[in-house]
N, CA, C and O of each residue as an XYZ file, in Angstrom:
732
protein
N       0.842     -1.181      0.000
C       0.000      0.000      0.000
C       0.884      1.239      0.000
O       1.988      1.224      0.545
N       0.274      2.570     -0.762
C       1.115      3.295     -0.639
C       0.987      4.268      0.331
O      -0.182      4.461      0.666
N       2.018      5.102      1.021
C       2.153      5.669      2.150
C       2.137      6.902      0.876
O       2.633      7.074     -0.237
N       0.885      7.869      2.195
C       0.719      8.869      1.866
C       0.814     10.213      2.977
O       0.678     10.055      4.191
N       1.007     11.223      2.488
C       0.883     12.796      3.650
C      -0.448     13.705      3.327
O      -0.507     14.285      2.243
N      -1.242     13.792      4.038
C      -2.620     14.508      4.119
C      -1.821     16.148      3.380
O      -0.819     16.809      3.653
N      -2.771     16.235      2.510
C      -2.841     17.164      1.575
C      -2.201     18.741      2.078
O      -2.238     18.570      3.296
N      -1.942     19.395      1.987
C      -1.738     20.958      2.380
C      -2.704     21.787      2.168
O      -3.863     21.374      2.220
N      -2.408     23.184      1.875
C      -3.289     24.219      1.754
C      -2.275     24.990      0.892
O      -1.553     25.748      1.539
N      -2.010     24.939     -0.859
C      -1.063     25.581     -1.162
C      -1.305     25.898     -2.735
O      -1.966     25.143     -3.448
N      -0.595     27.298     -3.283
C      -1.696     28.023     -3.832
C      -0.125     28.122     -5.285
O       1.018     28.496     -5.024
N      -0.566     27.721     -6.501
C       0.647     28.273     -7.498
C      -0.067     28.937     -8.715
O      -0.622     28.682     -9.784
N       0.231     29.769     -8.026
C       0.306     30.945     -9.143
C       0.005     30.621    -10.528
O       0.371     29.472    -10.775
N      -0.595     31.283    -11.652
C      -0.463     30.799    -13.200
C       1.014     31.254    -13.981
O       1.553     32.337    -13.755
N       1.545     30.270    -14.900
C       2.516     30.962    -15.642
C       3.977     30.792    -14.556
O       4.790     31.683    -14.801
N       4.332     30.038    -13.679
C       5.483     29.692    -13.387
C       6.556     29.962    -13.699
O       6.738     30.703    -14.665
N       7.392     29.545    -13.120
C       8.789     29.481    -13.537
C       8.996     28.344    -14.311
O       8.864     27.378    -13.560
N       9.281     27.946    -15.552
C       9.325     26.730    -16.662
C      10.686     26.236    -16.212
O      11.212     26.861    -15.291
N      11.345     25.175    -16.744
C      12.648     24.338    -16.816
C      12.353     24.027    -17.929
O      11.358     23.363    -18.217
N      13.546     24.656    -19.064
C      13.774     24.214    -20.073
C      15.026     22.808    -20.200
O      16.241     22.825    -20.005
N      14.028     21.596    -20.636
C      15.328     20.289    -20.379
C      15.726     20.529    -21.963
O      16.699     19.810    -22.188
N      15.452     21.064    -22.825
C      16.076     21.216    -24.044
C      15.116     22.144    -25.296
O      13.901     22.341    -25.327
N      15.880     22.460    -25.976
C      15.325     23.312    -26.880
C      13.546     23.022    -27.421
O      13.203     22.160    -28.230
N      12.646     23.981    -26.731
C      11.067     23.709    -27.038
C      10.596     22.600    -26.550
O       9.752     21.866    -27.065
N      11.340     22.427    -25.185
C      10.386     21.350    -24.523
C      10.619     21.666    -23.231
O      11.759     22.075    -23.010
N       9.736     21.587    -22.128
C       9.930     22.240    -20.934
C       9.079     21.414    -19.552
O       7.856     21.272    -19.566
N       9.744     21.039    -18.681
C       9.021     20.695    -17.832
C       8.994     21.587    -16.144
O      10.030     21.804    -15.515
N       7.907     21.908    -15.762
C       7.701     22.249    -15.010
C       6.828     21.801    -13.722
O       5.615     21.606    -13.641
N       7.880     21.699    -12.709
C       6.636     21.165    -11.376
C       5.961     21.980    -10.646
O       6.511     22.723     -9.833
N       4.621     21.947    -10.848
C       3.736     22.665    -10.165
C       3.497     22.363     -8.765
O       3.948     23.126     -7.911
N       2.854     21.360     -8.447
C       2.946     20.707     -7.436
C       3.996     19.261     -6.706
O       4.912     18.943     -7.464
N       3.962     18.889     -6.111
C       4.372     17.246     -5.686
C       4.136     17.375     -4.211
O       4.095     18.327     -3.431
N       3.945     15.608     -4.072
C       3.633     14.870     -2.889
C       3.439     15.691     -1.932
O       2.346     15.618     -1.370
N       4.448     16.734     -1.451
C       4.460     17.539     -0.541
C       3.280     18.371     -0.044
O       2.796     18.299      1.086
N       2.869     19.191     -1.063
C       1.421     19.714     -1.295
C       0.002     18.775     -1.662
O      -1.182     19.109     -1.616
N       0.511     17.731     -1.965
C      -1.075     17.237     -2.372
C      -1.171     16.003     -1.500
O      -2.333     15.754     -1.178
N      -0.302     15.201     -1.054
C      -0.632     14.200     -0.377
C       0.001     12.787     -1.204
O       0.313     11.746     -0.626
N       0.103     13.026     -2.664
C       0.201     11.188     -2.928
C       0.586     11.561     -5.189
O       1.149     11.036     -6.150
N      -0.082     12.570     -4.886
C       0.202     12.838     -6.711
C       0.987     13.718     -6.991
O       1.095     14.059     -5.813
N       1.587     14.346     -7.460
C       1.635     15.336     -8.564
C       1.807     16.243    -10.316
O       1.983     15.655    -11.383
N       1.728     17.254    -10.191
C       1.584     17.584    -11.566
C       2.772     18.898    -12.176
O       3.082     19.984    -11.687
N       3.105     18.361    -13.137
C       4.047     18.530    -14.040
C       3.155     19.668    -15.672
O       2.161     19.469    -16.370
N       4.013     20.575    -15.631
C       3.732     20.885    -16.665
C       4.562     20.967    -17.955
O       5.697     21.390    -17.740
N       4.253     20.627    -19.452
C       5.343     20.736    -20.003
C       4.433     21.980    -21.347
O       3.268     22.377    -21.317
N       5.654     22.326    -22.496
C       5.087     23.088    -23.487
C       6.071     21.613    -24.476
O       6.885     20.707    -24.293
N       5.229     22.273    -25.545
C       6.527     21.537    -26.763
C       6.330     22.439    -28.124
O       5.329     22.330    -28.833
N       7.326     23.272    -28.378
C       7.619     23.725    -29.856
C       6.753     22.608    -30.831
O       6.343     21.464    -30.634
N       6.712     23.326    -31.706
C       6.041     22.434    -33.297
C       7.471     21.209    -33.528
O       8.631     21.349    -33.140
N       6.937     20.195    -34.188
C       8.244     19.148    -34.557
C       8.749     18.254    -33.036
O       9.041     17.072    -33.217
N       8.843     18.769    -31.664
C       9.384     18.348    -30.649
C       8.622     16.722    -30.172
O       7.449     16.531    -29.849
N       9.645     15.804    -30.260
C       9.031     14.635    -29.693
C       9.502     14.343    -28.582
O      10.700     14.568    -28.408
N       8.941     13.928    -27.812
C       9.301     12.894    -26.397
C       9.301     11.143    -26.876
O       8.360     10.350    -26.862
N      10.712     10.940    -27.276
C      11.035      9.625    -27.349
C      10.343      8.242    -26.202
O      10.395      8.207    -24.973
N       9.857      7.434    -26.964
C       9.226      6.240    -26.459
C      10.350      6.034    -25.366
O      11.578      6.047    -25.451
N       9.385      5.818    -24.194
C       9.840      5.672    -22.498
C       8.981      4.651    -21.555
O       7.878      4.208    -21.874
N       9.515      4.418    -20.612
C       9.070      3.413    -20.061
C       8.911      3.771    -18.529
O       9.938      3.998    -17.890
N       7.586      3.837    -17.857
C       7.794      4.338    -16.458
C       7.641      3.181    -15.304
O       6.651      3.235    -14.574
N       8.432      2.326    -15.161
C       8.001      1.281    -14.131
C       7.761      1.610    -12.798
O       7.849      0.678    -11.998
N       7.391      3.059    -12.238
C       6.470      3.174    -11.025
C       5.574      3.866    -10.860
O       4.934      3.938     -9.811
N       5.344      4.579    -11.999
C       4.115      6.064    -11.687
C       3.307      5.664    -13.146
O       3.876      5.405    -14.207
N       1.829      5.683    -12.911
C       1.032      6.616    -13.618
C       1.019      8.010    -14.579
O       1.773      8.932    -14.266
N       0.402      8.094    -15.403
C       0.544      9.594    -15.821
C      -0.547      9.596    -16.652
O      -0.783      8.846    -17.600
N      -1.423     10.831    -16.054
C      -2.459     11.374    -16.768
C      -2.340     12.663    -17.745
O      -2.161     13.676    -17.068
N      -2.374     12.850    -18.740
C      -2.219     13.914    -19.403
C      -3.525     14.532    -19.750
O      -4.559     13.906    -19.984
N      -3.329     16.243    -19.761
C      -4.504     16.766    -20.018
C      -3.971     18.186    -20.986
O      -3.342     19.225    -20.788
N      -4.652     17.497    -22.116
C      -3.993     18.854    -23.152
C      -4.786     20.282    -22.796
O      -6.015     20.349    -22.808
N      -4.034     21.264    -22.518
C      -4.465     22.667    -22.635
C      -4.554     23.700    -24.045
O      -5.552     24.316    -24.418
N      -3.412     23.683    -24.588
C      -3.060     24.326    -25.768
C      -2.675     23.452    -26.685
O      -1.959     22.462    -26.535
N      -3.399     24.035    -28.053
C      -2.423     23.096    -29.235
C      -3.039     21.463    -29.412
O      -4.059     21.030    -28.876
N      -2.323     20.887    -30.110
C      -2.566     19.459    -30.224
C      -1.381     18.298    -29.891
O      -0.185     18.561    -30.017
N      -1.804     17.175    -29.516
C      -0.410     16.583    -28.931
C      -1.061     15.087    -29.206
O      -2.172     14.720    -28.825
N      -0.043     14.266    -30.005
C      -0.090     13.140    -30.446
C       0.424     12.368    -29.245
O       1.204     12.895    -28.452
N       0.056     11.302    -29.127
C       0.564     10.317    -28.206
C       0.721      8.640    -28.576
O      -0.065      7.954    -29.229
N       1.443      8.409    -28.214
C       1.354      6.321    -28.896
C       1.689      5.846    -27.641
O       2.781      6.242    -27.231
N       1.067      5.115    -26.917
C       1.069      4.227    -26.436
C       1.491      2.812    -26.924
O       1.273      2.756    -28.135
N       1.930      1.826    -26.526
C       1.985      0.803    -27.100
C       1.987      0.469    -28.623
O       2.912      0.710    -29.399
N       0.817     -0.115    -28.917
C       0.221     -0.118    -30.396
C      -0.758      0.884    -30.672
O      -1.238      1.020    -31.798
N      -1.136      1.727    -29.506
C      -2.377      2.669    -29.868
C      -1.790      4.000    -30.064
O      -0.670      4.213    -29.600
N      -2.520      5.064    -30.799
C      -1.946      6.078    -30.891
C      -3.045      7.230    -31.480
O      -3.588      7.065    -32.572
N      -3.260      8.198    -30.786
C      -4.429      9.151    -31.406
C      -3.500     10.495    -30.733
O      -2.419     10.540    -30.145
N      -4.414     11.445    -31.103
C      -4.094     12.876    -31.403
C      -5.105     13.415    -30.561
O      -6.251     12.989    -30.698
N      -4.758     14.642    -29.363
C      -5.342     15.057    -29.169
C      -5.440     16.778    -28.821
O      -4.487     17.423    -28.384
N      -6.923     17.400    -29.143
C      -7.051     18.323    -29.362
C      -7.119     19.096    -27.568
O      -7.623     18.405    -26.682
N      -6.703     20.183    -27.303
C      -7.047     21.237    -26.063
C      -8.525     20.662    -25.285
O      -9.656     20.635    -25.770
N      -8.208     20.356    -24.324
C      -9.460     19.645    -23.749
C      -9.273     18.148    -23.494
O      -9.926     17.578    -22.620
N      -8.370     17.508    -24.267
C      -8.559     15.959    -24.297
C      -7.911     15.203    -23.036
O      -7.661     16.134    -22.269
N      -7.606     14.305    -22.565
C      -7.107     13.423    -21.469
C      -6.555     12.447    -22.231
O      -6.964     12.227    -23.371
N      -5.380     11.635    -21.562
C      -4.664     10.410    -21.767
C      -4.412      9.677    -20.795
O      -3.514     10.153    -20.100
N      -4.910      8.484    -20.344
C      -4.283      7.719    -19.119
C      -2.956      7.026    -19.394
O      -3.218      6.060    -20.111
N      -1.851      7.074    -19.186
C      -0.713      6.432    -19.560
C       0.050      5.575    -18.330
O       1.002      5.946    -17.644
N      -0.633      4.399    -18.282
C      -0.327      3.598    -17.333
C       1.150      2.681    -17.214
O       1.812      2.081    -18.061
N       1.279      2.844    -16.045
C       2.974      2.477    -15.626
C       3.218      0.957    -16.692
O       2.295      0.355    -17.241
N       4.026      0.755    -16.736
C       4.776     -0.293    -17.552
C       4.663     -0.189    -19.109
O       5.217     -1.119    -19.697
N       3.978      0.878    -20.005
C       3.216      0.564    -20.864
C       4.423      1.745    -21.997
O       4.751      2.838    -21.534
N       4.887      1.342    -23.289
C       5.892      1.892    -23.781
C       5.157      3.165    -24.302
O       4.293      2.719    -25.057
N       5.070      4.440    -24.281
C       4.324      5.746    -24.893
C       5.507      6.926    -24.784
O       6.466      7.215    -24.068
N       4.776      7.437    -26.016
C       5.742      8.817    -26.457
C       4.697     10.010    -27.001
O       3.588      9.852    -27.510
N       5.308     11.070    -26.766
C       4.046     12.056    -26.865
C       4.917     12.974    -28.038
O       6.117     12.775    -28.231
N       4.081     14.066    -28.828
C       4.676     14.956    -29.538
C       3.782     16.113    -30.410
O       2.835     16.019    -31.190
N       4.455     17.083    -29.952
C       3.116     18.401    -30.866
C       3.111     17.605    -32.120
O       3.947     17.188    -32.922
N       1.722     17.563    -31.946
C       1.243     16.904    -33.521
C       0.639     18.463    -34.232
O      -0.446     18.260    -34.776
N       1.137     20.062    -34.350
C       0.377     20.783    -34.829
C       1.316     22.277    -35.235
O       2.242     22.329    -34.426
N       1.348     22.944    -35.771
C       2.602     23.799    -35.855
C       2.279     24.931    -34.908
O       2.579     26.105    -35.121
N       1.649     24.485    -33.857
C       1.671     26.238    -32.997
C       1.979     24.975    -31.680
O       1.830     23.762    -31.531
N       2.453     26.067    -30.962
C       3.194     25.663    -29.803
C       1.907     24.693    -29.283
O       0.794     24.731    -29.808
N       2.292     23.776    -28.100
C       1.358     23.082    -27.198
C       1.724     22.858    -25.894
O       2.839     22.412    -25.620
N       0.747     23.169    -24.907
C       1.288     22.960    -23.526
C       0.371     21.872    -23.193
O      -0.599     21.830    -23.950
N       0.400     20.913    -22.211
C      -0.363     19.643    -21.344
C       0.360     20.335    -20.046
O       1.299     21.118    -19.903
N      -0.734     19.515    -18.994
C      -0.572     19.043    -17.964
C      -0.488     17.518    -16.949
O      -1.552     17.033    -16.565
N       0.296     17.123    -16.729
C       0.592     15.508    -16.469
C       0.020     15.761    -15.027
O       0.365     16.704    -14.315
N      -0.940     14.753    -14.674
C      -1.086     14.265    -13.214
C       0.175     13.176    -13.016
O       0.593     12.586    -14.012
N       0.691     12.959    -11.866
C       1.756     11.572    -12.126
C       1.435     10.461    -10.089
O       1.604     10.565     -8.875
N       1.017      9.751    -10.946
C       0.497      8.762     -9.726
C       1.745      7.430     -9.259
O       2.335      6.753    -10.101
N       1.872      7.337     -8.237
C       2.196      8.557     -6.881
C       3.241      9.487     -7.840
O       3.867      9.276     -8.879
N       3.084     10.612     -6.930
C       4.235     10.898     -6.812
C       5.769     11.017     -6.788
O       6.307     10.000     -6.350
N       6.414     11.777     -7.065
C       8.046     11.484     -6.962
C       8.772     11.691     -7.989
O       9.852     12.251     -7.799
N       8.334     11.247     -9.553
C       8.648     11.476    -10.414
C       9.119     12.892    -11.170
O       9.853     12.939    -12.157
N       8.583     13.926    -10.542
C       8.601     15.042    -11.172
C       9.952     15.531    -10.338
O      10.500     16.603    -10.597
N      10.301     14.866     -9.584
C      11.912     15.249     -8.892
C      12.953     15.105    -10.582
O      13.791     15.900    -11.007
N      12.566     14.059    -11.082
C      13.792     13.441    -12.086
C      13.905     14.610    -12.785
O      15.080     14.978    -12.819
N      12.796     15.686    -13.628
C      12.672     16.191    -14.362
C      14.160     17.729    -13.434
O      15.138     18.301    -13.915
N      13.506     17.774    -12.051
C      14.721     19.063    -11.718
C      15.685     18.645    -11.283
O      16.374     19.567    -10.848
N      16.517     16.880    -11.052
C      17.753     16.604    -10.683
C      18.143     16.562    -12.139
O      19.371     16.567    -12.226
N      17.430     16.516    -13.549
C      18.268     16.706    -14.791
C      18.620     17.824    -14.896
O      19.693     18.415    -15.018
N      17.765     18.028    -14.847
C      17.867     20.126    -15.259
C      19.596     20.654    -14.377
O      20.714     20.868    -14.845
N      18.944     20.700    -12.707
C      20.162     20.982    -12.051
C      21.628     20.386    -12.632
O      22.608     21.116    -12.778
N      21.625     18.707    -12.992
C      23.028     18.384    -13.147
C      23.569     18.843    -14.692
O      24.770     18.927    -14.947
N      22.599     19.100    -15.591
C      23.115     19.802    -16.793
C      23.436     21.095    -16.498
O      24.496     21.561    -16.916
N      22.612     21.807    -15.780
C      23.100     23.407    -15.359
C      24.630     23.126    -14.411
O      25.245     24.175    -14.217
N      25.138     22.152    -13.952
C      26.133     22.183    -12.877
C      27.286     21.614    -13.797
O      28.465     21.674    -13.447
N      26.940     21.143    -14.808
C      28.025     20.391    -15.742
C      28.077     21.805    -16.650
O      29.132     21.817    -17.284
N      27.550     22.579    -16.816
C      27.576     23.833    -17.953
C      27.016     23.572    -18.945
O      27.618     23.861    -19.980
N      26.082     23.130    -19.029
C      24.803     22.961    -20.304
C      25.178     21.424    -20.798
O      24.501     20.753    -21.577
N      26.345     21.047    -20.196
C      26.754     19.622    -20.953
C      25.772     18.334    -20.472
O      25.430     18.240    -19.293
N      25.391     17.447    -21.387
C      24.569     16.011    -21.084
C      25.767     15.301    -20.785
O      26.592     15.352    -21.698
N      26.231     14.419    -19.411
C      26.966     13.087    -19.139
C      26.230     12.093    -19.086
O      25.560     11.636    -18.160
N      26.464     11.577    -20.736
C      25.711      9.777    -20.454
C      25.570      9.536    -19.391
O      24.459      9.700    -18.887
N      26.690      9.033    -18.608
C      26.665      8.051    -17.326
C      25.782      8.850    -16.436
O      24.756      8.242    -16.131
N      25.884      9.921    -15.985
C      25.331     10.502    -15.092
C      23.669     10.871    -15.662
O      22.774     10.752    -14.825
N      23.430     11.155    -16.573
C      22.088     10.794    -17.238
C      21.011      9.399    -17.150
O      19.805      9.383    -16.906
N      22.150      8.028    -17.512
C      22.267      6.631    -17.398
C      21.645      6.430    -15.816
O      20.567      5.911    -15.526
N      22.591      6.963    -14.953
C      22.296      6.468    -13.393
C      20.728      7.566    -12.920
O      20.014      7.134    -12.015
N      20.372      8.828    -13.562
C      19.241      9.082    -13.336
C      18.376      8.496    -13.803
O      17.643      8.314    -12.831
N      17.850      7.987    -14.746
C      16.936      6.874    -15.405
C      17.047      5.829    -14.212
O      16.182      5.815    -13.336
N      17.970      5.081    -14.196
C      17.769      4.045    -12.998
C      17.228      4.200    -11.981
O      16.341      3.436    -11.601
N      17.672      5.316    -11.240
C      17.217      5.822    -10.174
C      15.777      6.038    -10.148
O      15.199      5.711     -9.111
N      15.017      6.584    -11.209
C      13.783      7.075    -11.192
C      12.829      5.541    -11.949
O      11.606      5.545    -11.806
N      13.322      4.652    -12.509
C      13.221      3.457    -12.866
C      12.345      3.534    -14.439
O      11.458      2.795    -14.865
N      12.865      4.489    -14.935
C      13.007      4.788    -16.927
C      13.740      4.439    -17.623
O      14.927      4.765    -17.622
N      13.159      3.636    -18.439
C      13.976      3.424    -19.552
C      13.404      4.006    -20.937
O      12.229      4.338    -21.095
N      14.480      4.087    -21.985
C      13.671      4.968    -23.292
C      14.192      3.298    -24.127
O      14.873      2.299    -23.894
N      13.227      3.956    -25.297
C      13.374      2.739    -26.538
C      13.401      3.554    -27.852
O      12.370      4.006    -28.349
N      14.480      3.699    -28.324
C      14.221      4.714    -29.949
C      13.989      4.163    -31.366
O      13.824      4.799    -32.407
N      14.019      2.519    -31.120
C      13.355      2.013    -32.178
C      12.227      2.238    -33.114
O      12.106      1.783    -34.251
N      11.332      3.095    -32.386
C      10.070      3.494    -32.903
C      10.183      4.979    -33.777
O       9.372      5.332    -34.635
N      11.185      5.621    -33.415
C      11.550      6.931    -33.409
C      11.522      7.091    -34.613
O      10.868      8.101    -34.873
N      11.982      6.503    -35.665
C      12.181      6.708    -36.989
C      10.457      7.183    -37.726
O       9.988      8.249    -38.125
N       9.986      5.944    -37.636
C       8.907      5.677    -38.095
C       7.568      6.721    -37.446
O       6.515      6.882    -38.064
N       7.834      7.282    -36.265
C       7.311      8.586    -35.633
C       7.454      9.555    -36.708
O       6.721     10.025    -37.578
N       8.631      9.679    -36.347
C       9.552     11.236    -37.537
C       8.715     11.136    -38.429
O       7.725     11.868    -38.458
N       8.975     10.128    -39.405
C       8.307     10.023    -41.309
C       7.251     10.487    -40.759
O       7.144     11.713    -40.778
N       6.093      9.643    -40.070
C       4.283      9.928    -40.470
C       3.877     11.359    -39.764
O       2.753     11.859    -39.826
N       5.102     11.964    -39.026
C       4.133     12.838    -38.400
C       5.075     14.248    -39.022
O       4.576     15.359    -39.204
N       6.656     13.861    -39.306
C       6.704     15.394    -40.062
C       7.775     15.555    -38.042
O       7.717     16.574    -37.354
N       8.217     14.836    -37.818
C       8.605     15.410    -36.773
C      10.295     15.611    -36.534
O      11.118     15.331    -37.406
N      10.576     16.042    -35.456
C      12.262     16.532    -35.241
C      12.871     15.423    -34.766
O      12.671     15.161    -33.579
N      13.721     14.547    -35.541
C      14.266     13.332    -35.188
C      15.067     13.403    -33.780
O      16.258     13.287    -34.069
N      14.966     13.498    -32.835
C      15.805     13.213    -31.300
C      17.069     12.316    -31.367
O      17.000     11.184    -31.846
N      18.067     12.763    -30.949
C      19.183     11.774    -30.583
C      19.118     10.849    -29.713
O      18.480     11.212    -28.725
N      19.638      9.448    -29.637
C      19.375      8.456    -28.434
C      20.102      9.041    -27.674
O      21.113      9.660    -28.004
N      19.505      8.862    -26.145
C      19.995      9.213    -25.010
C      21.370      8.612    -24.498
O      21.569      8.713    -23.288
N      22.256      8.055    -25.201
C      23.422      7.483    -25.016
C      24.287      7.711    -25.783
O      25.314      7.035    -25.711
N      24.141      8.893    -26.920
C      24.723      9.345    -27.874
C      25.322     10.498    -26.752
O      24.888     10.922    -25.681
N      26.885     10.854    -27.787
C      27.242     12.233    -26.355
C      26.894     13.213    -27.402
O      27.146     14.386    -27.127
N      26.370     12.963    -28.533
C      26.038     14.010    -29.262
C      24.825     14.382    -29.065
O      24.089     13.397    -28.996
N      24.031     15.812    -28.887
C      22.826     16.173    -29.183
C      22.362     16.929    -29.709
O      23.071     17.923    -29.870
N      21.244     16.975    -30.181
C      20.021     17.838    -30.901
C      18.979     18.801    -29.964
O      18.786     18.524    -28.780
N      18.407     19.824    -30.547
C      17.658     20.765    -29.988
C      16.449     20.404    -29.439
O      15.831     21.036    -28.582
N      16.044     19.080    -30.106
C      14.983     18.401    -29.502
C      14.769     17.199    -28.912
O      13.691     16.614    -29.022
N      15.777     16.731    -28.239
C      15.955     15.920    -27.339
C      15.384     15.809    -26.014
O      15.195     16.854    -25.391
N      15.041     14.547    -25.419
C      14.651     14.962    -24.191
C      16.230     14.492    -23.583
O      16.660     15.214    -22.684
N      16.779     13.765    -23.857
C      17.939     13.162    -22.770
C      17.404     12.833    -21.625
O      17.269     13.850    -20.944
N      17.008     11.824    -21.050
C      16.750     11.359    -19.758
C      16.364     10.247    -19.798
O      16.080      9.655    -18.757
């Protein structure tokens, strides 16, 4: 069962402070565990073309809820498009990749069940800002573990062609691209 902390009383503002993890893609934590008790929520934007490479979350949940724009998603074998307004349940173990499917910017909001996850997104951020903008495989490598992610870029190709999108570098390359997630 999971251990939880009775909710707070705590208030964030609209329009935040963003974390850019790479060129037109941004994650931001709004809330976590701390404030809500057991969930929290993550916000991201994504430039036109920007994909989030097929990933694997073996402990959290993630609900997505598009605000702006349109945002493609594949799950597994499934895969639809959705418009401002729509929801995605993206359940733990299950291989999915998301990506502006539309040429004007798009923002979502991720619920992430439990909690915890939205730490990974600011121990990347911090150790690229502490390395000087530089990605270290290994030290990239041991955050995935830690947070228990793995990516798969096999699919990646075949993304790119049908949707018109910005091909991402594998996360084990020391080379990168503007639209990478690295993590």
């Amino acid at each position: 069962m999971l251990a939880t902390s009775p909710a707070r009383l705590t208030v964030v503002e609209p329009h935040g402070p963003d974390t850019a993890l790479t060129l037109g893609f941004t994650a931001s934590t709004r809330l976590t565990a701390a404030e809500t008790g057991s969930i929290s929520i993550v916000e991201h934007t994504f430039a036109p073309g920007v994909l989030v490479p097929p990933h694997r979350h073996t402990r959290e949940d993630e609900i997505s809820y598009v605000v702006v724009g349109e945002i493609g998603f594949r799950s597994e074998d499934q895969e639809v498009s959705l418009a401002a307004g729509g929801y995605i349940v993206k359940p733990r173990g299950e291989l999915h990749s998301m990506w502006n499917a539309s040429a004007a910017p798009a923002r979502m909001i991720e619920i992430i069940s439990p909690a915890g996850f939205e730490r990974y997104f600011v121990e990347m951020a911090e150790a690229i800002a502490a390395a000087g903008g530089q990605r270290d495989p290994a030290m990239l490598a041991a955050l995935r573990e830690r947070y228990g992610l793995t990516f798969d870029f096999a699919g990646v190709p075949d993304l790119v062609a049908r949707h018109g999108l910005i091909e991402p570098a594998p996360s084990t390359s020391s080379r990168h691209s503007p639209t990478e997630l690295r993590g």
